[in-house]
N, C-alpha and C positions, 0 to 999 in steps of 0.2 A: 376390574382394574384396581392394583392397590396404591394409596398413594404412600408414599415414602416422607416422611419429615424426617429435613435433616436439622440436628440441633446445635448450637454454637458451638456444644465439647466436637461433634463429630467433624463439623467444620474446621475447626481449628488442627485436630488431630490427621487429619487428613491431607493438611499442607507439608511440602520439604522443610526439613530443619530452617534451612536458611531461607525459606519465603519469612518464620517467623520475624526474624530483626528486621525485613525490609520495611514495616512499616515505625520502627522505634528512631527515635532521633538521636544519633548517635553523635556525639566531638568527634570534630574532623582529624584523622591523626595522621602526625605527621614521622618525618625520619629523619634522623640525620648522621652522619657518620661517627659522632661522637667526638672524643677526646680523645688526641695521641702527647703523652711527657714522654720527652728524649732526653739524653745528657750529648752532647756534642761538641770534644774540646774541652774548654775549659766553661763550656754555657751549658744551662737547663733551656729547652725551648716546649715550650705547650703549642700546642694546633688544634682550634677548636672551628666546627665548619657552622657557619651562618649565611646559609644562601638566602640571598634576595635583602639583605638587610645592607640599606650603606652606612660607611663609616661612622658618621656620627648618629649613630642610633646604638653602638656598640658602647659599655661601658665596661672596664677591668679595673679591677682593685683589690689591694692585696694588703690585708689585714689579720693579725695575731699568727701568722706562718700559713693563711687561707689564699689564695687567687681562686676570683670569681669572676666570672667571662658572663654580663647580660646584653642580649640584645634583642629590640620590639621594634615592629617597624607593626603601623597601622596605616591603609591608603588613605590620604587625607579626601577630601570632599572633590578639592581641586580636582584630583588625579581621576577623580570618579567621573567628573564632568567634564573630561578633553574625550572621554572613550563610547561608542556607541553601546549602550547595553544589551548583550544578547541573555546570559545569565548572569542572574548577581547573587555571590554572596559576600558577606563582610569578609576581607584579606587581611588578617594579623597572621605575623612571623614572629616570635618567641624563642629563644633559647637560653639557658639558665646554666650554666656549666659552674662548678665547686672542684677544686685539687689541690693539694701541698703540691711540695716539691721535692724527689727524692731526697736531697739535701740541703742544706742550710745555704741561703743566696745573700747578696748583696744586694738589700732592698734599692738603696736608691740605685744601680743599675737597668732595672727595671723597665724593659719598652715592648709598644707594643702596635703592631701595623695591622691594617687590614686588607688583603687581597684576592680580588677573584672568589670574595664569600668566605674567607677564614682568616681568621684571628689568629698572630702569631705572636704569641710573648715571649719575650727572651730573658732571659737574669744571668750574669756573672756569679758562679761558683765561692760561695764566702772565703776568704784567704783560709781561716779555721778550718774548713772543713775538707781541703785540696789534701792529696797525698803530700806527704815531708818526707824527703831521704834524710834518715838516719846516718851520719856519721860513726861507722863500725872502726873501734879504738884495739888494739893490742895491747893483753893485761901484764 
């Protein structure tokens, strides 16, 4: 009888690719649908999705020609201790969203709502920057 020794390369070599990662600790990742800029009328509107996060945990501000959509929600202790624990891991929500705006807006027009998990901002189109009919003269 022979005995066989198997050695850590052979053991390792000998797993599926993906048994490798199951033991590495990996960030938990997340998705989200992104960011939609429209022009609609005489308005620019941004749409950015932030599920699970309420309103006031959302921040937007709009600096040097920039709007920046943050929002963090972390479950506070409270919320930890109304729930029976079956698994736990720590619940942060994040989302970091950065865009101009095709064109030039009317800062202080500037709003912005949160519904159903997305953030909607809106801006009035700068008077500057709207189309102007031309007056065509006979010379």
């Amino acid at each position: 009888m022979k005995i066989r020794t198997i050695t850590p390369l052979a053991r390792w070599m000998s797993r599926s690719p993906w048994e490798l990662f199951e033991d590495m600790d990996w960030p938990q990742v997340t998705w989200n649908s992104g960011l939609d800029v429209y022009e609609e009328g005489d308005s620019v509107h941004v749409k950015a999705a932030v599920p699970g996060i309420p309103a006031d945990k959302v921040e937007v501000t709009y600096e040097d020609g920039v709007l920046r959509i943050n929002a963090r929600h972390e479950e506070s202790e409270e919320e930890k201790k109304r729930k029976t624990v079956v698994y736990r891991a720590d619940r942060v929500s994040s989302f970091d969203y950065s865009t101009t705006f095709p064109r030039p807006i009317d800062a202080a027009s500037i709003q912005a709502t949160v519904r159903d998990g997305i953030v909607t901002v809106t801006a009035k189109i700068a008077e500057e920057a709207k189309a102007k009919k031309i007056a065509v003269k006979a010379a």
